[in-house]
C-alpha positions as CSV (number, residue, x, y, z in Angstrom):
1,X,-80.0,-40.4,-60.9
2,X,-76.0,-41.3,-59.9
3,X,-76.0,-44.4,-59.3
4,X,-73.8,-44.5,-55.4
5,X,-72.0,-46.7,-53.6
6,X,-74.0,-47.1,-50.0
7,X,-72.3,-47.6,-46.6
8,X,-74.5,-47.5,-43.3
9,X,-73.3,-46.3,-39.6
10,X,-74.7,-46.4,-36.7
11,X,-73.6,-42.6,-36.5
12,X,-71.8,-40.5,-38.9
13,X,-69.5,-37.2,-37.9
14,X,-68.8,-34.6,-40.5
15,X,-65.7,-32.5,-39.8
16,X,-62.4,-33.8,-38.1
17,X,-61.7,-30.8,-35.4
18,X,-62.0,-31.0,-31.6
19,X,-66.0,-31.2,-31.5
20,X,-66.5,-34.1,-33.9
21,X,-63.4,-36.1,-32.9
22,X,-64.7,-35.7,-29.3
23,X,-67.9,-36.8,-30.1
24,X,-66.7,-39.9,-31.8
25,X,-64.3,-40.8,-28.9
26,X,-67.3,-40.6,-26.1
27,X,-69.2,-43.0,-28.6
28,X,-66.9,-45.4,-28.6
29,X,-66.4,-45.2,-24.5
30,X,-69.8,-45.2,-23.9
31,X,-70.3,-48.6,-26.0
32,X,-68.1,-50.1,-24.5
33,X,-69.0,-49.2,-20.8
34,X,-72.6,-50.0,-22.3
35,X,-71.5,-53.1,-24.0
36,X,-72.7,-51.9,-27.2
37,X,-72.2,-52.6,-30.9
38,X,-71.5,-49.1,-32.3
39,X,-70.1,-48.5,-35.9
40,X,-69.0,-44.7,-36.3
41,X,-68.1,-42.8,-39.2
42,X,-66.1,-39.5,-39.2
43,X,-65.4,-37.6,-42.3
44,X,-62.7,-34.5,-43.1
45,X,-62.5,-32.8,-45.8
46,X,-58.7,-31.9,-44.8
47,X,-56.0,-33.8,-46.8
48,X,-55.0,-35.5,-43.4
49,X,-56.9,-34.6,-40.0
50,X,-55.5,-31.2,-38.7
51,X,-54.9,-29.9,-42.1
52,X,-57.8,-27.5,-41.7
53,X,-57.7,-26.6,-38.5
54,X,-56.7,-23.5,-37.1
55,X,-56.6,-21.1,-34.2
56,X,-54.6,-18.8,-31.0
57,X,-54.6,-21.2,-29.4
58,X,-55.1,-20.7,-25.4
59,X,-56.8,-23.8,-24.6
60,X,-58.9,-24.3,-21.3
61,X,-58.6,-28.5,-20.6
62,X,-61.4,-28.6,-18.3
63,X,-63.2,-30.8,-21.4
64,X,-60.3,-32.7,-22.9
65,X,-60.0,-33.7,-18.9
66,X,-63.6,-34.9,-18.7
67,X,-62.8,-37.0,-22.1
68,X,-59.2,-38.3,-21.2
69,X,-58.8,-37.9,-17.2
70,X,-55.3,-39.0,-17.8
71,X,-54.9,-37.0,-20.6
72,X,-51.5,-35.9,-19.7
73,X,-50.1,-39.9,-19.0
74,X,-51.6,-40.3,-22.6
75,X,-49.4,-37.8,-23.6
76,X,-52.2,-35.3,-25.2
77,X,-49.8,-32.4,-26.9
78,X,-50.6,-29.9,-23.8
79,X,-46.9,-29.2,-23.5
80,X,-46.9,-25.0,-22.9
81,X,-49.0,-24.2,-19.7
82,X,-49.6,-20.3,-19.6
83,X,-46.8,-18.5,-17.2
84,X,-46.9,-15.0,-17.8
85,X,-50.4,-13.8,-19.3
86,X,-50.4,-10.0,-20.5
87,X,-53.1,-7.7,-21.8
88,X,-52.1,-4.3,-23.8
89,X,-54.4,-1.4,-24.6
90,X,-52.3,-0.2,-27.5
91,X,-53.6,3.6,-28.4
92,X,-51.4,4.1,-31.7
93,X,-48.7,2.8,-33.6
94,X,-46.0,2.9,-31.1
95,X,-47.8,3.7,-27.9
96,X,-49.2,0.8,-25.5
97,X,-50.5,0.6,-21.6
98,X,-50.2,-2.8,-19.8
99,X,-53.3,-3.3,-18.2
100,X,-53.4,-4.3,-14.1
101,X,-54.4,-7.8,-13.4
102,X,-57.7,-6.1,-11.5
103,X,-58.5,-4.5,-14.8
104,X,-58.9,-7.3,-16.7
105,X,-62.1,-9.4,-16.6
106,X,-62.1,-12.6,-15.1
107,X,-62.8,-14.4,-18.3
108,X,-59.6,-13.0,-19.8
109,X,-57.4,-15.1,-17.1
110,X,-55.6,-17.9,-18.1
111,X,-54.4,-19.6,-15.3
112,X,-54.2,-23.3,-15.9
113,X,-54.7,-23.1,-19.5
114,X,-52.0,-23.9,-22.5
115,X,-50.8,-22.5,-25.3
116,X,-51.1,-25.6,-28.3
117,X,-51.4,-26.8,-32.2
118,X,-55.1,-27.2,-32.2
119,X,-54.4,-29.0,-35.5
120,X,-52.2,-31.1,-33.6
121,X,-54.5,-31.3,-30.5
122,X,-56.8,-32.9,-33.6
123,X,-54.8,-35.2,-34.5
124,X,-53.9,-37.0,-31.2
125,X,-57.8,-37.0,-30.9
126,X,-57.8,-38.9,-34.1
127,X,-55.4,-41.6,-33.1
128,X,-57.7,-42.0,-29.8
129,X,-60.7,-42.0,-32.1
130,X,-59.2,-45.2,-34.3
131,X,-58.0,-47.0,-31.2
132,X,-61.1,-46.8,-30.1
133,X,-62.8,-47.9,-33.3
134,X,-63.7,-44.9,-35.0
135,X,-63.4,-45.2,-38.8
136,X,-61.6,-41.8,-39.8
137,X,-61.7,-41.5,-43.5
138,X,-59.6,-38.3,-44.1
139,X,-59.9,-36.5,-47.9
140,X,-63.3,-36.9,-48.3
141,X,-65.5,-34.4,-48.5
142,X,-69.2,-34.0,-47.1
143,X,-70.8,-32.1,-50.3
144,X,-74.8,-33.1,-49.4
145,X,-77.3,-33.9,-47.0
146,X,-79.4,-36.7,-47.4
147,X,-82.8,-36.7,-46.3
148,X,-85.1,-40.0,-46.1
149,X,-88.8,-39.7,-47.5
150,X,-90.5,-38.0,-44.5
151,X,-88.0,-35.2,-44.8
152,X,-85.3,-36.3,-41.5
153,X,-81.7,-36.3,-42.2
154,X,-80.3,-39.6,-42.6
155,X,-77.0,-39.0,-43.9
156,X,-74.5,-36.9,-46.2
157,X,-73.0,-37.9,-49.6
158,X,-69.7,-37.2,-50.3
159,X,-68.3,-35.3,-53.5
160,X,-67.6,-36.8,-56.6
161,X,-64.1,-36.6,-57.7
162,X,-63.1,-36.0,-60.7
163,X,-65.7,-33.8,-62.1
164,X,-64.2,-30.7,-65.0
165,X,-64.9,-27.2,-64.1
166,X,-67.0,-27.5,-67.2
167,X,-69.1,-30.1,-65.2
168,X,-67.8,-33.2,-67.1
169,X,-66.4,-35.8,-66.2
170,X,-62.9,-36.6,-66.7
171,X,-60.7,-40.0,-66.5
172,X,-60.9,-41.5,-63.2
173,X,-64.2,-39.9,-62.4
174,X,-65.7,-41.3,-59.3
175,X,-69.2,-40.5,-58.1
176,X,-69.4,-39.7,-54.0
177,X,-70.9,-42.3,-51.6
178,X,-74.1,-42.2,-49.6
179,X,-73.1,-42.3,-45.8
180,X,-76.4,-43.5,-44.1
181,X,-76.6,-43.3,-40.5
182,X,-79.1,-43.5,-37.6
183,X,-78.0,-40.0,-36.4
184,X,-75.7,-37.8,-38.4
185,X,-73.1,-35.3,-36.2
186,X,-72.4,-31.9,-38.2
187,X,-69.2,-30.0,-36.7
188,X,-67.9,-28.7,-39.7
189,X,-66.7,-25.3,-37.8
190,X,-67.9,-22.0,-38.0
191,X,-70.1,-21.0,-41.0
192,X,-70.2,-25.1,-42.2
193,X,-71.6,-24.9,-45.4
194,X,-74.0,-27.8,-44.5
195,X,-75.0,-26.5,-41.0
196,X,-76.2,-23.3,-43.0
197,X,-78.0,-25.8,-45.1
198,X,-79.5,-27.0,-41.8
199,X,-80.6,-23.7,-40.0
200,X,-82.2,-22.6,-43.2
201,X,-84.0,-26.1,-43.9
202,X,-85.0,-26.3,-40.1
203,X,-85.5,-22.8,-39.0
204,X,-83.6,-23.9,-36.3
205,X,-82.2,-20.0,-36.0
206,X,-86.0,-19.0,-35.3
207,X,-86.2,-16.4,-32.7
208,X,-82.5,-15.7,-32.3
209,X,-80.2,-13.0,-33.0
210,X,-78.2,-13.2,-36.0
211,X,-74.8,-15.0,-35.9
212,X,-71.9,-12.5,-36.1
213,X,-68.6,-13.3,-37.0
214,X,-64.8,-12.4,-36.5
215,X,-62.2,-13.1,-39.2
216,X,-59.1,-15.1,-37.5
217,X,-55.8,-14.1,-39.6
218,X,-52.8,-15.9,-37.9
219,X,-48.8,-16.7,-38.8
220,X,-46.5,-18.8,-37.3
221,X,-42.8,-18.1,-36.4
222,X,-39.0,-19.5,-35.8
223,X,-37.3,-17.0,-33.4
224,X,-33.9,-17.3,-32.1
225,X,-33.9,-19.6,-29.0
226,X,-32.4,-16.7,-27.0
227,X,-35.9,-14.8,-27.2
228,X,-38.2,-18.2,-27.1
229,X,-40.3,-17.3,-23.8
230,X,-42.5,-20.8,-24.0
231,X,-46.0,-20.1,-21.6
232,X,-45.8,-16.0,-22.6
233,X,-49.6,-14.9,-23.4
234,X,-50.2,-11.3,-24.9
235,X,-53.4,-9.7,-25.7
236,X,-54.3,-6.4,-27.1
237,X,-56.6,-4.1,-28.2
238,X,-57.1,-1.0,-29.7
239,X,-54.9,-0.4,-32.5
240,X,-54.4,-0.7,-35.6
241,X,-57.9,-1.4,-35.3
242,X,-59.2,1.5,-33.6
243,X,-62.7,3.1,-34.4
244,X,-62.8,0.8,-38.5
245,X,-63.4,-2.7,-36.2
246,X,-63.8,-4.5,-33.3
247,X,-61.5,-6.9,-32.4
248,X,-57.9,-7.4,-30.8
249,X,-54.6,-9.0,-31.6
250,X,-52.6,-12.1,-29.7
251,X,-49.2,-12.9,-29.8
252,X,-48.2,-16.6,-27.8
253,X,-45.1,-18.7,-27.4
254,X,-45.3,-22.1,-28.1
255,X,-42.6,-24.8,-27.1
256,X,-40.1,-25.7,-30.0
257,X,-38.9,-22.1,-30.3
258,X,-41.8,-20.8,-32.2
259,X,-44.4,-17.8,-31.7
260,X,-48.0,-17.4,-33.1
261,X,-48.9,-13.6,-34.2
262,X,-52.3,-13.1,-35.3
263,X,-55.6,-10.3,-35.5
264,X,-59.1,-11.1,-35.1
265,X,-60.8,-8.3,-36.7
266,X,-65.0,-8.4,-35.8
267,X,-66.7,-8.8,-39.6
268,X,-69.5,-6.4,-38.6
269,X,-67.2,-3.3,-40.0
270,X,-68.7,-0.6,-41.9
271,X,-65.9,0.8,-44.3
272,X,-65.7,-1.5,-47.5
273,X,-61.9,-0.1,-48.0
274,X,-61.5,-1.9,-44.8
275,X,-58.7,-4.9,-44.9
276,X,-58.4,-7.3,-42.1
277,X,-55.6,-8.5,-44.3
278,X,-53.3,-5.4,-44.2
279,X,-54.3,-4.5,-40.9
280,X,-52.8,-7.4,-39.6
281,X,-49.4,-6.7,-41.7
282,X,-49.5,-3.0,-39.6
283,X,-50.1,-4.7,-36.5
284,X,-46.7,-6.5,-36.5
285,X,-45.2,-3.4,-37.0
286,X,-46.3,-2.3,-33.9
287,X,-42.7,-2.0,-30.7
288,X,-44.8,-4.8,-28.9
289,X,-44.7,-7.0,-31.6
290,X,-41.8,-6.7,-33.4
291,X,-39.6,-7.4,-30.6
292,X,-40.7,-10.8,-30.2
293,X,-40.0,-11.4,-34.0
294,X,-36.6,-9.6,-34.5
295,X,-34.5,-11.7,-36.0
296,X,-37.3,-14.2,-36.8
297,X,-38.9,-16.6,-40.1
298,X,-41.8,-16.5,-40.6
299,X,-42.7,-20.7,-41.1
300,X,-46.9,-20.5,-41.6
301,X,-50.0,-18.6,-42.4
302,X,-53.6,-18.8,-42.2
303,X,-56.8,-17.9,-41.9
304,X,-60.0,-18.7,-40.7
305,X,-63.9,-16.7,-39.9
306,X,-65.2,-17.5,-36.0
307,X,-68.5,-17.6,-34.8
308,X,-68.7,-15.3,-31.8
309,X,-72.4,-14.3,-31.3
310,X,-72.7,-16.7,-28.4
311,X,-75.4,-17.3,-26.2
312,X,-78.0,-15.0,-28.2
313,X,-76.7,-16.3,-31.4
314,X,-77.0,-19.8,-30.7
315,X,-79.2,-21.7,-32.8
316,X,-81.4,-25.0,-31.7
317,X,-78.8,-27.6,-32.5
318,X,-80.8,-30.6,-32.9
319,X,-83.2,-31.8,-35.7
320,X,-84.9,-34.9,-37.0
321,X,-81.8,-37.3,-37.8
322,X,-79.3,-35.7,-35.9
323,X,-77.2,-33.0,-34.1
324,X,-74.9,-30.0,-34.9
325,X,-71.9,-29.3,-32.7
326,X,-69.1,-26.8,-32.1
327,X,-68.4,-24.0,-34.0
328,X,-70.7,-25.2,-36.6
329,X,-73.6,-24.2,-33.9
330,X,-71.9,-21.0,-32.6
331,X,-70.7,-22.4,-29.2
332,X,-67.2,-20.4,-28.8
333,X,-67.4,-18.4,-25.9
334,X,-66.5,-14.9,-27.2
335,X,-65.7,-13.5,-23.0
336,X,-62.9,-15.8,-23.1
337,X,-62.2,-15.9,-26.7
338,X,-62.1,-19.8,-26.8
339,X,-63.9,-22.2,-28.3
340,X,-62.1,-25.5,-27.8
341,X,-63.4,-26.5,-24.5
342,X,-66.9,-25.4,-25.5
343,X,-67.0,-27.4,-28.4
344,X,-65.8,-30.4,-27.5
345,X,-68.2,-30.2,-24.3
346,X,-71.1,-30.1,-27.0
347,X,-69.7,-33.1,-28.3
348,X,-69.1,-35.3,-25.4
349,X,-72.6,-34.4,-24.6
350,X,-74.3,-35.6,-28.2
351,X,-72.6,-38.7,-27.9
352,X,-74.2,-39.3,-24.2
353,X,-77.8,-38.8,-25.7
354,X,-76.8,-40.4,-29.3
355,X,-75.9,-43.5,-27.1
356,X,-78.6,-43.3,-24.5
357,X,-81.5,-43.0,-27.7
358,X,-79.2,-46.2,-29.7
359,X,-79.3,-48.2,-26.7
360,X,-83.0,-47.5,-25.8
361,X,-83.7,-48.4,-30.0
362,X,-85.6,-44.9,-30.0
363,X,-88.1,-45.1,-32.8
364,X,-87.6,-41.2,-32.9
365,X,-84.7,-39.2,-34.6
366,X,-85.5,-36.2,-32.9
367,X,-83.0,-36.1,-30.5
368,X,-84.6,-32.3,-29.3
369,X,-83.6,-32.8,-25.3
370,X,-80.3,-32.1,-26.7
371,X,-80.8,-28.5,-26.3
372,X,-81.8,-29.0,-23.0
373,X,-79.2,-30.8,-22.1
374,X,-76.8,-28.7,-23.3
375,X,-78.2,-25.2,-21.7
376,X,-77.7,-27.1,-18.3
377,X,-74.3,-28.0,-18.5
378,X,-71.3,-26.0,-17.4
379,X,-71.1,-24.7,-21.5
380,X,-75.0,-23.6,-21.3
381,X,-74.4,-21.6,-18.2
382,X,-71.0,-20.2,-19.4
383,X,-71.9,-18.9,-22.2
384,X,-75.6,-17.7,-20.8
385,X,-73.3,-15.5,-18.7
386,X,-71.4,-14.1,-22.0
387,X,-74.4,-13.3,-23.4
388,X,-73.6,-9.4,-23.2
389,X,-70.1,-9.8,-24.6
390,X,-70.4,-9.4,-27.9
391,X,-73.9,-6.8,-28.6
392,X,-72.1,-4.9,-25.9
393,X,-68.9,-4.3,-28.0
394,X,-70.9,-3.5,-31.0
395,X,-72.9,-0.9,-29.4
396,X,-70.8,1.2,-27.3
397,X,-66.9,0.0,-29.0
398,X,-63.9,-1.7,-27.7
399,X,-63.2,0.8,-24.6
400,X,-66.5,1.0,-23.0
401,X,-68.1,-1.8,-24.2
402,X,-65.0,-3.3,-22.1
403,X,-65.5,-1.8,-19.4
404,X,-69.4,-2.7,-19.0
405,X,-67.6,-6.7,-19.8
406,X,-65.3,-5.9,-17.0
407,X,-68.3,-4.7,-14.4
408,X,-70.6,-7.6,-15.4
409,X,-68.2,-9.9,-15.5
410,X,-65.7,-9.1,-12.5
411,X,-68.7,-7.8,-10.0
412,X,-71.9,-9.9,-10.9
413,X,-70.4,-12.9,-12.6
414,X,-72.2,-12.2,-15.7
415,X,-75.5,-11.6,-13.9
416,X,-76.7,-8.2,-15.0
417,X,-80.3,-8.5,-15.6
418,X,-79.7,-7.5,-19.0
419,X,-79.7,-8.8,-22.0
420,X,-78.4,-7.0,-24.9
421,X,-79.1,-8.1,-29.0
422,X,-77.1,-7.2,-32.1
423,X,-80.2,-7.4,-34.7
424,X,-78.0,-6.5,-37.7
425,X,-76.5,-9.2,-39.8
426,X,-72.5,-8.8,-40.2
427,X,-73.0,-8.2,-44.3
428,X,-75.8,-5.6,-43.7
429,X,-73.3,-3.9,-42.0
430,X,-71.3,-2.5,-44.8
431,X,-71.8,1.1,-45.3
432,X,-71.6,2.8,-49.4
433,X,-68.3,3.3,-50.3
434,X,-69.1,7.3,-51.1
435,X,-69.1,7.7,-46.9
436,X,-66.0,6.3,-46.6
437,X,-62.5,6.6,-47.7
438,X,-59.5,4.1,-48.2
439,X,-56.9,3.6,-45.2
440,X,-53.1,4.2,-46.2
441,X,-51.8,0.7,-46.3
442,X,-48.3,1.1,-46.3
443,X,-46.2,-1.7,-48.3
444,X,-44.9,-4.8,-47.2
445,X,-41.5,-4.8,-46.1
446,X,-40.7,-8.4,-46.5
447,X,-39.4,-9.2,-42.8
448,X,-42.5,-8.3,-40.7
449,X,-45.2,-7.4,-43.7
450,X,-45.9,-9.3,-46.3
451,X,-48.0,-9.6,-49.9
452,X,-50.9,-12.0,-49.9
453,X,-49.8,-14.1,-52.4
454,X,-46.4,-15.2,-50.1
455,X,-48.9,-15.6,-47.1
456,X,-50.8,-18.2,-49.4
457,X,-47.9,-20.2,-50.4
458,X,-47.1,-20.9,-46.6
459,X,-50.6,-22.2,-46.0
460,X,-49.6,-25.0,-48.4
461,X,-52.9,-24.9,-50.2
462,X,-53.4,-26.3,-53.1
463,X,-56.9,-27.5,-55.2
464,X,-56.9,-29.4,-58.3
465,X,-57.4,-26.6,-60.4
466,X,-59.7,-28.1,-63.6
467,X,-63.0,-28.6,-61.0
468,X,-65.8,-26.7,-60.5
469,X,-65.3,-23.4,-58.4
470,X,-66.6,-23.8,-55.3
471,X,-67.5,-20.3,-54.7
472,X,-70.3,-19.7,-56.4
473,X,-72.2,-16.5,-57.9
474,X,-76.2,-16.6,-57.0
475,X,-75.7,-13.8,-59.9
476,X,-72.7,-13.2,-61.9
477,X,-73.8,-9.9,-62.5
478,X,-74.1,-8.4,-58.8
479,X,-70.1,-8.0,-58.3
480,X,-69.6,-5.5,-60.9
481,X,-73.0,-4.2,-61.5
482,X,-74.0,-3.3,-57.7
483,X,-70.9,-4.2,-55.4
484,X,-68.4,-2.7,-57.5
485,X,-70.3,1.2,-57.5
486,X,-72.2,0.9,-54.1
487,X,-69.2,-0.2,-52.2
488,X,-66.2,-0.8,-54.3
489,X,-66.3,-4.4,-54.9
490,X,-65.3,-4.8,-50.7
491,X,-64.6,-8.5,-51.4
492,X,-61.0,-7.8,-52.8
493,X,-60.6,-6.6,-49.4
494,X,-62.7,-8.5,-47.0
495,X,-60.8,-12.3,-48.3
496,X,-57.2,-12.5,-46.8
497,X,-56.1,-15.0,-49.5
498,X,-56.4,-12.6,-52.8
499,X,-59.2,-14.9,-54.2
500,X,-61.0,-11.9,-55.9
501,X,-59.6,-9.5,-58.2
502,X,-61.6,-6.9,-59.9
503,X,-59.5,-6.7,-63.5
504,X,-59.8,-3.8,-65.7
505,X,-59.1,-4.1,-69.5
506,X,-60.6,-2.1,-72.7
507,X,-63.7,-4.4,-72.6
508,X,-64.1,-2.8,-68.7
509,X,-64.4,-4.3,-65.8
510,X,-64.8,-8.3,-65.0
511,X,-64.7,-9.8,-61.6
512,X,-62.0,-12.5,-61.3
513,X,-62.4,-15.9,-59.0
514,X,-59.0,-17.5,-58.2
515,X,-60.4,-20.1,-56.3
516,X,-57.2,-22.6,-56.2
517,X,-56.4,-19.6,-53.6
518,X,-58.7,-20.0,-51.2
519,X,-58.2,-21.3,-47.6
520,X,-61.4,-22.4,-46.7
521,X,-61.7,-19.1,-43.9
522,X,-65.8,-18.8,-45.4
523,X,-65.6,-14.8,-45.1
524,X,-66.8,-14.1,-48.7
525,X,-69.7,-16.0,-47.5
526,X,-70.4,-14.2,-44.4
527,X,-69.8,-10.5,-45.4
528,X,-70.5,-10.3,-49.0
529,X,-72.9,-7.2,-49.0
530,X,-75.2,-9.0,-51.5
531,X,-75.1,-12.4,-49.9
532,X,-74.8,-13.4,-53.4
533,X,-71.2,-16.4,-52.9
534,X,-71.6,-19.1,-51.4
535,X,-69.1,-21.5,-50.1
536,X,-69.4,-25.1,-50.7
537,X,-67.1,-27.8,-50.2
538,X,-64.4,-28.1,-53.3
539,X,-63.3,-31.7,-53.7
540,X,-61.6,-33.4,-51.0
541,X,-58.3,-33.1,-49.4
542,X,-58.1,-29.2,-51.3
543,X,-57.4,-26.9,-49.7
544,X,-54.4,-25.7,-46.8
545,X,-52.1,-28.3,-45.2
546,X,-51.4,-26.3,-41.9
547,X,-48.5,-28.0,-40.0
548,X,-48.9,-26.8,-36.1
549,X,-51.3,-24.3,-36.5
């Protein structure tokens, strides 16, 4: 048995974006309001908090507000507040229709909202965090739980550094620490590797639908200071994605001079020639796009899955020893296609019941009035009133299933007395490659479109490269004895950072892991037809450094 270095918390918070960083600040208020001794922990695996994080993003403040009233006087980076807010039906590669204001669903409004960094909104949250007394220990990854004897979580353990990809251990070798803690806060973000670990261990997805996922691909642009339009929102759908995905594309200007392009493309696709990747290189070829980036560099890129299967989705997010949070639980709201207020809502409100059970010296872990609490909040009800969104848009496609979002959303508030399930996992989705046949990607061009392998090298990610591979083969076999017939190998497709490679030779074919490539988005382990990768945590601090994203 390792022998471990021990340190013990009062509460310990795994993950570094909004929904653990807002859980540890309302910790830290309420112990103080409370009077309270409170020792609190909060890990990232990121290199520096915010190096992980991405997304859009439109942000909604109505959280951050409940947090930081004076949010603004703190000088919160909130800098771009939405002026002109556009959505585009585009019906080819040239053609678009601007959609009337009355057309859009209410949920699809951003009045009041901004266009941010959310990896810098995460780092402000950090520096509030440590003022507040919040020891952030960035780097460090959270590779295990740790349960106590009778089976309740009472901690994580962080990876061991310095361990060969032949599983010895080199110079410097350094075994993880066990982080004990009263209660133990998982908001890893969508598809946590841990949290997956939980809902299996717990049946905590017991009687709910099953999670679906969209896959996030986004870049990050100079333009000339003549075309910078700072507050300008555009969202479309329909192409490039047309009747291959669900899904829609964003383009939004940020202060600074700089634009964010990006395509969320809905995992639950059926053709395994599919490529989110190179549909997203089309997309910015389409007269919408490219005439916000003439002339423009291209500074960033990245990648990341997104939980959208909302209210129906939503697993029970408490279990003996602690709480899972954010988009770790599933609590984006896919109507309005954020998930920042959400999740940090779910975190203000596991501190509030994490305090009330440590000041009341609870002799229970269970903290299961969590749920509760949280389905009669402002996030319950909000996204009890997406519920439809999502099974909708898988049923009937992108046009009508938007137009059923528009009736229920626009005339009954999300009130229809119907609710509507999507039973089939995203994976089981995939459909034999002998129905289907490969789209025409066209080349790169090198000034809107680009190779994978350049799009990599902008997300600045980089892993120590003798470890063990984090993505890990159930069966070695299964890629290129059943993926690779039934449906063409899909996952040198379906990963956006050209981590798999099917390689040919005279021996024949051998399935090829480059995993110092990978940038953490978790789709291999979401749509993988076989469910046979899995993603765990690689050793701290590897991965993408994403400045302003």
């Amino acid at each position: 048995m390792t022998d471990r270095e021990v340190m013990e918390f009062d509460v310990v918070i795994v993950g570094g974006g909004p929904a653990g960083l807002s859980t540890a600040c309302r910790l830290m208020q309420k112990a103080q309001e409370n009077k309270q001794e409170l020792s609190v922990c909060l890990v990232e695996k990121g290199s520096e908090i915010g190096a992980h994080i991405l997304s859009g993003a439109v942000v909604d403040p109505k959280a951050l507000a409940e947090l930081f009233p004076d949010w603004k006087a703190m000088g919160a980076p909130l800098l771009t507040e939405v002026n002109v807010d556009e959505l585009y039906w585009l019906g080819s590669e040239s053609a678009k229709h601007k959609l009337s204001n009355w057309m859009i669903p209410k949920t699809l409004h951003n009045e009041g909202n901004y266009v941010i960094s959310l990896g810098n909104l995460s780092r402000w949250l950090a520096e509030q965090a440590e003022s507040l007394g919040v020891e952030v220990f960035p780097g460090f990854s959270a590779a295990h739980i740790a349960y106590n004897e009778s089976g309740d979580v009472e901690g994580i353990i962080t990876g061991d550094m310095g361990v060969a990809a032949d599983g010895s251990h080199k110079d410097g070798y350094m075994p993880g620490m066990l982080l004990k803690a009263k209660y133990t806060v998982f908001s890893e973000g969508c598809r946590g590797h841990l949290g997956k670990e939980l809902i299996a261990h717990f049946d905590l997805d017991k009687g709910k639908a099953p999670q679906h996922y969209g896959l996030g691909i986004k870049e990050l642009w100079d333009v000339p200071e003549a075309q910078s339009k700072p507050g300008t929102v555009i969202h479309t759908a329909g192409w490039p994605l047309g009747k291959e995905a669900g899904g829609g594309g964003f383009l939004y200007h940020l202060e600074n001079n700089q634009v964010v392009v990006g395509l969320i493309a809905d995992l639950n696709y059926k053709n395994p020639y599919f490529s989110p990747y190179d549909e997203f290189q089309r997309y910015k070829h389409h007269p919408l796009i490219a005439g916000h980036l003439k002339g423009a560099k291209r500074v960033s890129y990245g990648a990341r899955a997104i939980a959208k299967g909302g209210w129906a989705s939503l697993p029970k997010m408490s279990f003996p020893g602690g709480l899972m949070v954010g988009c770790d639980a599933g609590t984006l709201n896919p109507a309005k296609i954020k998930g920042t207020h959400t999740a940090m809502k779910s975190g203000l409100l596991a501190a509030d019941v994490i305090c009330d059970a440590l000041q009341k010296e609870s002799t229970s872990t269970d903290l299961a009035h969590y749920d509760e609490i949280v389905r009669n909040s402002w996030l319950g009800k909000e996204l009890e009133q997406a519920r439809n969104f999502v099974p909708v848009m898988h049923s009937l496609g992108t046009f009508w299933g938007g137009a059923y979002n528009w009736l229920d959303q626009n005339m009954f508030s999300g009130r229809l007395p119907f609710t509507f399930k999507d039973l089939t996992p995203d994976y089981a989705s995939l459909e034999l490659a002998e129905k289907h046949t490969a789209p025409n990607y066209p080349k790169p061009d090198g000034k809107l479109s680009f190779d994978k392998l350049s799009s990599v090298f902008l997300s600045n990610t980089n892993h120590e490269e003798d470890q063990l591979c984090h993505l890990v083969l159930a069966d070695k076999s299964i890629p290129i004895q059943q993926n690779l017939p039934k449906f063409a190998e899909p996952a040198q497709r379906y990963c956006p950072a050209g981590v798999y490679e099917v390689v040919e030779s005279k021996e024949g074919s051998s399935f090829q892991i480059n995993s110092q490539n990978c940038i953490h988005c978790k789709t291999c382990d979401i749509k993988d037809p076989a469910q046979n990768i899995t993603w765990v945590t690689p050793e701290g601090a590897g991965g993408p450094n994403y400045p302003n994203m």
